[in-house]
Backbone atoms as SQL, in Angstrom:
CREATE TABLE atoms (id INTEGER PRIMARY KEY, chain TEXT, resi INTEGER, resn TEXT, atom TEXT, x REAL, y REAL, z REAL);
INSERT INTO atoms VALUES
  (1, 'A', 1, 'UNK', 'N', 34.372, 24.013, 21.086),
  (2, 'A', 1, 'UNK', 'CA', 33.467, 23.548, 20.056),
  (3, 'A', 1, 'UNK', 'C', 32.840, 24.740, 19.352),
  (4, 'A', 2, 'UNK', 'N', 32.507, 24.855, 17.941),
  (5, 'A', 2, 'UNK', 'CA', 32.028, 25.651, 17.079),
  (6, 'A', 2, 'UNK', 'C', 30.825, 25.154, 16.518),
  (7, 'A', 3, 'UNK', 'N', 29.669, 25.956, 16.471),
  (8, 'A', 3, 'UNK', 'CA', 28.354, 25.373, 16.166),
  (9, 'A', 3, 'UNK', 'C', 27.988, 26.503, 14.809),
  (10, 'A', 4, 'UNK', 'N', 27.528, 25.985, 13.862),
  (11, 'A', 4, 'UNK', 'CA', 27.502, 26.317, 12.954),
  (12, 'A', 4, 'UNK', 'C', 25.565, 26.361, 12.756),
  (13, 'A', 5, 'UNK', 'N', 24.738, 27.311, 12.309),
  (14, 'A', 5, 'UNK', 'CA', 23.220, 26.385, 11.463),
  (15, 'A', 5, 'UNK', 'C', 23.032, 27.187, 10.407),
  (16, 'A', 6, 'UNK', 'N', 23.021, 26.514, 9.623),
  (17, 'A', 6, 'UNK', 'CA', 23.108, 27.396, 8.409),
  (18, 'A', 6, 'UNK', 'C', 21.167, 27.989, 7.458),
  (19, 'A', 7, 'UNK', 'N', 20.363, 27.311, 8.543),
  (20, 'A', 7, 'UNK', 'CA', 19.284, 27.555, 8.661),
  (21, 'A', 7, 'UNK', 'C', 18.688, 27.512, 6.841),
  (22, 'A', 8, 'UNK', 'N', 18.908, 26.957, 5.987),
  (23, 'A', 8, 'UNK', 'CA', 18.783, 26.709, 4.819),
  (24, 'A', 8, 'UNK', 'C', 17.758, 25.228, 4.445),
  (25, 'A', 9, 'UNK', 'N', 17.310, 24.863, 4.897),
  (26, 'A', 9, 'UNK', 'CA', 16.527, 23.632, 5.525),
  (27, 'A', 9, 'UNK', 'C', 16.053, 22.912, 3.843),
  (28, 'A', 10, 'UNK', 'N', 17.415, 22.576, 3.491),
  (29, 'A', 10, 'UNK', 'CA', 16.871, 22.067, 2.425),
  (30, 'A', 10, 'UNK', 'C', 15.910, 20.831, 2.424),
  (31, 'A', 11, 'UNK', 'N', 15.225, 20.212, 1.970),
  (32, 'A', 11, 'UNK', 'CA', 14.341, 18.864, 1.890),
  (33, 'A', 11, 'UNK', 'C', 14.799, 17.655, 0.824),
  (34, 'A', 12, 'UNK', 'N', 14.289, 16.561, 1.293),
  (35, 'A', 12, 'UNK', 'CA', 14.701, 15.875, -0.154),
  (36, 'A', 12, 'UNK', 'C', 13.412, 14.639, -0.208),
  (37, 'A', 13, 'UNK', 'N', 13.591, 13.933, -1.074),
  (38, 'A', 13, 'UNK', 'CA', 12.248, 12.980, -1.247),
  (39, 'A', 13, 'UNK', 'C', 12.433, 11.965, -1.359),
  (40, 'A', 14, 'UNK', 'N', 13.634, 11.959, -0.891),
  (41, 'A', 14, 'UNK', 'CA', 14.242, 10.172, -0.635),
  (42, 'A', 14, 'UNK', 'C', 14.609, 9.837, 0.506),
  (43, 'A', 15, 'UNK', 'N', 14.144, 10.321, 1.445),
  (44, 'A', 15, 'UNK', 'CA', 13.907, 10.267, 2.649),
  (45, 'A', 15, 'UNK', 'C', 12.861, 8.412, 3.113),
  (46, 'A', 16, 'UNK', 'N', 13.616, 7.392, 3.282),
  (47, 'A', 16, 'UNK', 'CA', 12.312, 6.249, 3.216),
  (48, 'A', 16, 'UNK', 'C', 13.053, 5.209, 3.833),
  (49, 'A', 17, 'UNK', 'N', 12.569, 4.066, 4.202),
  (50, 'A', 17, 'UNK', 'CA', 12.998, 2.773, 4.819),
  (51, 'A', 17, 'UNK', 'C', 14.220, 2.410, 4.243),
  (52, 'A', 18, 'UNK', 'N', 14.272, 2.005, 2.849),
  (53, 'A', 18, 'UNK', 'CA', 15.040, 1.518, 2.544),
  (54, 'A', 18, 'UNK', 'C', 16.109, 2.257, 2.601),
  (55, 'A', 19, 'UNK', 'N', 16.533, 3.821, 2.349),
  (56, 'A', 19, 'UNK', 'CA', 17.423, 4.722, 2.031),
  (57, 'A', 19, 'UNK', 'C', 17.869, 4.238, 3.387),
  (58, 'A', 20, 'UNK', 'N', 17.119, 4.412, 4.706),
  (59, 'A', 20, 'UNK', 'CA', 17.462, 4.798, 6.234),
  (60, 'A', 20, 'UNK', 'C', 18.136, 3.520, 6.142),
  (61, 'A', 21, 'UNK', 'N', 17.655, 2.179, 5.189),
  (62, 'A', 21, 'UNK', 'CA', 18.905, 0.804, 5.635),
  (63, 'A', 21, 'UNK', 'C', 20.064, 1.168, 5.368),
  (64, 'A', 22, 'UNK', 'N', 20.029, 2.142, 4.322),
  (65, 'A', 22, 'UNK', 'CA', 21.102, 1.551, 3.780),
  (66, 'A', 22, 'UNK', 'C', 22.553, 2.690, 4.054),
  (67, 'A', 23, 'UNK', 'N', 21.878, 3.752, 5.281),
  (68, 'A', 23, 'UNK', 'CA', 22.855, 4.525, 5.516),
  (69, 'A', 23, 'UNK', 'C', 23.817, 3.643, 6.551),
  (70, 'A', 24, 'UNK', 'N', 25.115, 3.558, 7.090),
  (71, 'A', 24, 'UNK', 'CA', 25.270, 2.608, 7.709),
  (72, 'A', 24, 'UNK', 'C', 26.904, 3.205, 7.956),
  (73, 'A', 25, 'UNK', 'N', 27.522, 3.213, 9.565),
  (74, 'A', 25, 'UNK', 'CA', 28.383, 3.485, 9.961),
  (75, 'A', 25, 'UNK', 'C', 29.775, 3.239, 8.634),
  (76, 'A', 26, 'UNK', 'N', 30.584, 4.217, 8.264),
  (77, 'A', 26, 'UNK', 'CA', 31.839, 3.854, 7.521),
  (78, 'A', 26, 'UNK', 'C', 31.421, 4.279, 5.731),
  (79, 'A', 27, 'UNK', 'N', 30.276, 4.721, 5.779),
  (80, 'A', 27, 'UNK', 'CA', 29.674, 5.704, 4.814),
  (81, 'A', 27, 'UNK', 'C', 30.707, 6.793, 4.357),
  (82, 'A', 28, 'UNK', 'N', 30.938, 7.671, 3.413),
  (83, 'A', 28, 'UNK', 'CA', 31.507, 8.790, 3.364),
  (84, 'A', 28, 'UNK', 'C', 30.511, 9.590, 3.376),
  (85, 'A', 29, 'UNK', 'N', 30.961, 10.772, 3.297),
  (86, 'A', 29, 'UNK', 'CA', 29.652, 12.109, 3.627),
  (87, 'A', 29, 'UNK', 'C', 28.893, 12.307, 2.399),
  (88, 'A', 30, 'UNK', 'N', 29.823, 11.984, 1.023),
  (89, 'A', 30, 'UNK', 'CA', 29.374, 12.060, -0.296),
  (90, 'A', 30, 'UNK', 'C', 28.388, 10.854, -1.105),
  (91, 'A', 31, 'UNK', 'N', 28.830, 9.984, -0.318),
  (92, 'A', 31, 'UNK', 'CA', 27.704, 8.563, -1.024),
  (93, 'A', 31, 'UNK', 'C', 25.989, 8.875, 0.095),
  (94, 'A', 32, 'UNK', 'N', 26.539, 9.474, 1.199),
  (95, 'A', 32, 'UNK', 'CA', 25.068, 9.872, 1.534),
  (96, 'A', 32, 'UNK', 'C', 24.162, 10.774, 0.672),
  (97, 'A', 33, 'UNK', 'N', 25.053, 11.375, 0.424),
  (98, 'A', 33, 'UNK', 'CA', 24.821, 13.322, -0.436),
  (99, 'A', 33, 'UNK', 'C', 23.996, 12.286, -1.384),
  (100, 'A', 34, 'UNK', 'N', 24.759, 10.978, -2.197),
  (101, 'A', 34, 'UNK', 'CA', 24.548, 11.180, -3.344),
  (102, 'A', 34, 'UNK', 'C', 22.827, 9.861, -3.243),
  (103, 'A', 35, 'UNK', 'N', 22.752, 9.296, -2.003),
  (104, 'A', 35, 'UNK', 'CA', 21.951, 8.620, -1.561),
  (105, 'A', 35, 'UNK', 'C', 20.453, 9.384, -0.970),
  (106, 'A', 36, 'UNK', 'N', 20.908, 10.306, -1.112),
  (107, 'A', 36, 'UNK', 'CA', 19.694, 11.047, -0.274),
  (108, 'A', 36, 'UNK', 'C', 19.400, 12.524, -1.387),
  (109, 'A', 37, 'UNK', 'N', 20.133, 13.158, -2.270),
  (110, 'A', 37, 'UNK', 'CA', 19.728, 13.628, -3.473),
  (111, 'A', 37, 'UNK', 'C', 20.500, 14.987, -3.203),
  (112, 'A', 38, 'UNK', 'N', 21.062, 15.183, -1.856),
  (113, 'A', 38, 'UNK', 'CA', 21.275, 16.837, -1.889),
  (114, 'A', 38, 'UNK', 'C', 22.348, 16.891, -0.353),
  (115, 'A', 39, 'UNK', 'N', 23.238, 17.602, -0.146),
  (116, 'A', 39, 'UNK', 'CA', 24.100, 17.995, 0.870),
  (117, 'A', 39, 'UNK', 'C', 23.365, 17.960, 2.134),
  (118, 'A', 40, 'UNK', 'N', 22.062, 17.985, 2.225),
  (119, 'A', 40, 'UNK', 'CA', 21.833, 18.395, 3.641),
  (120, 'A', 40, 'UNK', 'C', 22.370, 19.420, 4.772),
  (121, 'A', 41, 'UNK', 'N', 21.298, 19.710, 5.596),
  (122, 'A', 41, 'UNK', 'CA', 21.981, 21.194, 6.197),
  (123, 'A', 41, 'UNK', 'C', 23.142, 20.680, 7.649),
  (124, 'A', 42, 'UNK', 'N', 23.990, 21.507, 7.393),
  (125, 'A', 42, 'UNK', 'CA', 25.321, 21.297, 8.416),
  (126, 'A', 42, 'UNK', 'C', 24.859, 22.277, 9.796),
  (127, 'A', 43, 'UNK', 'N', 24.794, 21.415, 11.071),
  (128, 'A', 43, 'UNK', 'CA', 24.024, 21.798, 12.046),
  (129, 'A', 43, 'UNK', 'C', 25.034, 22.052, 13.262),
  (130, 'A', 44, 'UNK', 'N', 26.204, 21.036, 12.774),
  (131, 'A', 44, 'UNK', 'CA', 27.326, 21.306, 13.646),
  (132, 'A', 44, 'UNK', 'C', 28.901, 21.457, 13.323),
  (133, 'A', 45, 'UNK', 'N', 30.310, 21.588, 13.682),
  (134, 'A', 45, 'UNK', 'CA', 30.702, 21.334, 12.670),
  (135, 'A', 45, 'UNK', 'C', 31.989, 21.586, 14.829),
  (136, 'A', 46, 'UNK', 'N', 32.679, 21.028, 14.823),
  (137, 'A', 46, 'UNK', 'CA', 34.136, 20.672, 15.581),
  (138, 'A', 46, 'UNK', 'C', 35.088, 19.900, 14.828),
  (139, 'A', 47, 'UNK', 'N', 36.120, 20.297, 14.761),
  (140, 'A', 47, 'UNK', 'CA', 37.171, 19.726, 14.528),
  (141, 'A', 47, 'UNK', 'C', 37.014, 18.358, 13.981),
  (142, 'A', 48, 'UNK', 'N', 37.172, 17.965, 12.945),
  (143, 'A', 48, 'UNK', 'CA', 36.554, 16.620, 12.734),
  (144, 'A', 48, 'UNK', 'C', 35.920, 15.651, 12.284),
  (145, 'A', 49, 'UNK', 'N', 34.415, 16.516, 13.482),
  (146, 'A', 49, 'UNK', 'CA', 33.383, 15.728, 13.722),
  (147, 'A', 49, 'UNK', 'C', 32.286, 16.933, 13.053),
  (148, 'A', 50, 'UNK', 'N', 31.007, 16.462, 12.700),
  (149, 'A', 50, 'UNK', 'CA', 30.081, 17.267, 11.934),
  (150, 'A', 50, 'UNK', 'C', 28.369, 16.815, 11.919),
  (151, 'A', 51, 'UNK', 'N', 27.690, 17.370, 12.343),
  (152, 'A', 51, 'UNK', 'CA', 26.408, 16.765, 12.156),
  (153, 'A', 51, 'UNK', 'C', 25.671, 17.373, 11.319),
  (154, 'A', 52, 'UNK', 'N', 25.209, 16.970, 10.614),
  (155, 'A', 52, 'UNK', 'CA', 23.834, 16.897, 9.444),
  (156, 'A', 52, 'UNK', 'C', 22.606, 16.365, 9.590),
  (157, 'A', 53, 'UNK', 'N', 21.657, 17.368, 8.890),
  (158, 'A', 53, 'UNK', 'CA', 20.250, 16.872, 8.785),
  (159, 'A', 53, 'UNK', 'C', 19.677, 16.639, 7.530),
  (160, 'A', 54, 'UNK', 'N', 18.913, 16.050, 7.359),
  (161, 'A', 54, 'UNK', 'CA', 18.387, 15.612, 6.140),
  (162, 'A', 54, 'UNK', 'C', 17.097, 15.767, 6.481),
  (163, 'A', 55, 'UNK', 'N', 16.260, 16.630, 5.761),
  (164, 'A', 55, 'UNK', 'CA', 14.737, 16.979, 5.963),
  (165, 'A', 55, 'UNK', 'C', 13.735, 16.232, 5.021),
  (166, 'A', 56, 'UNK', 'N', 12.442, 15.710, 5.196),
  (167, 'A', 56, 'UNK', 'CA', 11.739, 15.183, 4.333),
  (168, 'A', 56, 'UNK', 'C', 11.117, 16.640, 3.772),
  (169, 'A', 57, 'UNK', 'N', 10.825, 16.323, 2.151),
  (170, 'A', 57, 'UNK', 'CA', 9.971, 17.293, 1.617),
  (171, 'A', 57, 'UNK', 'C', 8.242, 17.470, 1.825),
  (172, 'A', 58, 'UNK', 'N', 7.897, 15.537, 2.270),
  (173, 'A', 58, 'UNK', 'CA', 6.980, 16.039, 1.924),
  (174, 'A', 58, 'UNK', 'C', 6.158, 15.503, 3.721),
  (175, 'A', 59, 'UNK', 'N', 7.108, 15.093, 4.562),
  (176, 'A', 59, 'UNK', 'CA', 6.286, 14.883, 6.139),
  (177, 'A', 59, 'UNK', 'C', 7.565, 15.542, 6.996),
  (178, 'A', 60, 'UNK', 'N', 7.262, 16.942, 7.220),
  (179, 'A', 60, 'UNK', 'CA', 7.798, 17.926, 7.847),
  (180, 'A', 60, 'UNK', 'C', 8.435, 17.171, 9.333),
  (181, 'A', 61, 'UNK', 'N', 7.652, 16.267, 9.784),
  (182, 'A', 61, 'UNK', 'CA', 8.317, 15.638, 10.892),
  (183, 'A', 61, 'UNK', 'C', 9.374, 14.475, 11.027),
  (184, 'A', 62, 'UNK', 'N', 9.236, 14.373, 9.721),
  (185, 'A', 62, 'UNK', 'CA', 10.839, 13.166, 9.592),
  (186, 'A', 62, 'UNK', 'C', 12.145, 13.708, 8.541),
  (187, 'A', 63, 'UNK', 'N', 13.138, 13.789, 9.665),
  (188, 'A', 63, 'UNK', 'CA', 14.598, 13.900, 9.281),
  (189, 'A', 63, 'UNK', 'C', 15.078, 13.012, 9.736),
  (190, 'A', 64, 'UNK', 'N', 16.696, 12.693, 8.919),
  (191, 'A', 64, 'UNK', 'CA', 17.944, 11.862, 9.923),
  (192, 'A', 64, 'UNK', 'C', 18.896, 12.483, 9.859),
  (193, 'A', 65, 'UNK', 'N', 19.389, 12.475, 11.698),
  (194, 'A', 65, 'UNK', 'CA', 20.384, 13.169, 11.864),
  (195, 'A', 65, 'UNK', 'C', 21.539, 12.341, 11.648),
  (196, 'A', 66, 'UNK', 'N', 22.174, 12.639, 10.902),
  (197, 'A', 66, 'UNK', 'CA', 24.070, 11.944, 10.474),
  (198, 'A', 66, 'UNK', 'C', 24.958, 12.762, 11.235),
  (199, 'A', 67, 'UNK', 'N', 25.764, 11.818, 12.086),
  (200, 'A', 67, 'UNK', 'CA', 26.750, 12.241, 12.906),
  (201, 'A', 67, 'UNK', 'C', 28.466, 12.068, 11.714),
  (202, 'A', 68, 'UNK', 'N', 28.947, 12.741, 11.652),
  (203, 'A', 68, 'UNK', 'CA', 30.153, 12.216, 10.881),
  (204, 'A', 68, 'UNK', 'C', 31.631, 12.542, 11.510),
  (205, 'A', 69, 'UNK', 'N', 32.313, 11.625, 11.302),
  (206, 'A', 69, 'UNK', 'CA', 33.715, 12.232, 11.687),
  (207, 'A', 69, 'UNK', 'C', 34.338, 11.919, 10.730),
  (208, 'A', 70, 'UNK', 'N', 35.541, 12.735, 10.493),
  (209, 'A', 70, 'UNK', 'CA', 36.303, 13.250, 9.370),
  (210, 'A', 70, 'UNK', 'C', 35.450, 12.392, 7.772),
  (211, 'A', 71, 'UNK', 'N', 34.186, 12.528, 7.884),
  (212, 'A', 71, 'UNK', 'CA', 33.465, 12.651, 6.294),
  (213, 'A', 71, 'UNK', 'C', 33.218, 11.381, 5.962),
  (214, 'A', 72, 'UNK', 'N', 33.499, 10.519, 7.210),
  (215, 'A', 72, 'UNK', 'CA', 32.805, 8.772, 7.507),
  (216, 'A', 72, 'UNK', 'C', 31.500, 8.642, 8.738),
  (217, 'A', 73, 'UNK', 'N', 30.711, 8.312, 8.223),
  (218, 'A', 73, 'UNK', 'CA', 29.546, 8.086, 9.367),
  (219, 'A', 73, 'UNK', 'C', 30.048, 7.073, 10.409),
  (220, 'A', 74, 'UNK', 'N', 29.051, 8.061, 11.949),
  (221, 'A', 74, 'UNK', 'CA', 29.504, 7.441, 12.782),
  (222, 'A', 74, 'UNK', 'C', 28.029, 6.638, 12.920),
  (223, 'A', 75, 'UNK', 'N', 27.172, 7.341, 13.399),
  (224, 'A', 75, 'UNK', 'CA', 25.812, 7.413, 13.754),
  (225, 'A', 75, 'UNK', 'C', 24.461, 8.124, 13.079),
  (226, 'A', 76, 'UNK', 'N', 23.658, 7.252, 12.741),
  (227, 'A', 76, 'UNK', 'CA', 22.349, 7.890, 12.050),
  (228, 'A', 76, 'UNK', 'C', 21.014, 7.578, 12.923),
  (229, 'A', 77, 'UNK', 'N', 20.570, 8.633, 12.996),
  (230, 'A', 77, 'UNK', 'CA', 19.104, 8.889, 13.802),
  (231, 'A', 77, 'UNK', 'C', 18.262, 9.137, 12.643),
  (232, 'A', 78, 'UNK', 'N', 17.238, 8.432, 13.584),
  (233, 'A', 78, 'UNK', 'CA', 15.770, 8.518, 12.454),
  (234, 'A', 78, 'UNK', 'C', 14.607, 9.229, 13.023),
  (235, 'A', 79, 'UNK', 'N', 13.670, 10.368, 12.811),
  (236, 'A', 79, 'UNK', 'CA', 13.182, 10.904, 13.714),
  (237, 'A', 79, 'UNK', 'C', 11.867, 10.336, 14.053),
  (238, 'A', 80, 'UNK', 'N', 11.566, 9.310, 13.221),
  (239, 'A', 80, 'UNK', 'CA', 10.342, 8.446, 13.853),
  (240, 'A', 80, 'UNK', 'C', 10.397, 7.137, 14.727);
């Protein structure tokens, strides 16, 4: 396994209930991108499989972590 952090911690401001409904297993990596305003930082990266974070801009304590394999969501965490 290869771990990647690219320590670039971008933020975004669409970070909210409804966005978090509507992320949902079978997603591509790009309708998130384009759901959440920005790439988000790549935290992991194996063969594959890839995890991402998505940072709030403006409550430092809520991200969701997106699990992806080959650029389809598997799993989304919410940090509250």
């Amino acid at each position: 396994m290869k771990q990647k952090s690219f320590k670039k911690m971008n933020c975004s401001n669409l970070l909210n209930e409804n966005n978090f409904q509507n992320i949902k297993p079978g997603l591509t990596f790009n309708e998130v991108c384009k759901l959440l305003g920005n790439n988000g930082d790549n935290k992991f990266y194996s063969q594959g499989s890839s995890i991402y974070v998505w940072y709030s801009c403006t409550k430092k304590e809520l991200f969701y972590r997106i699990n992806f394999t080959n650029g389809i969501v598997q799993m989304v965490v919410n940090s509250k």
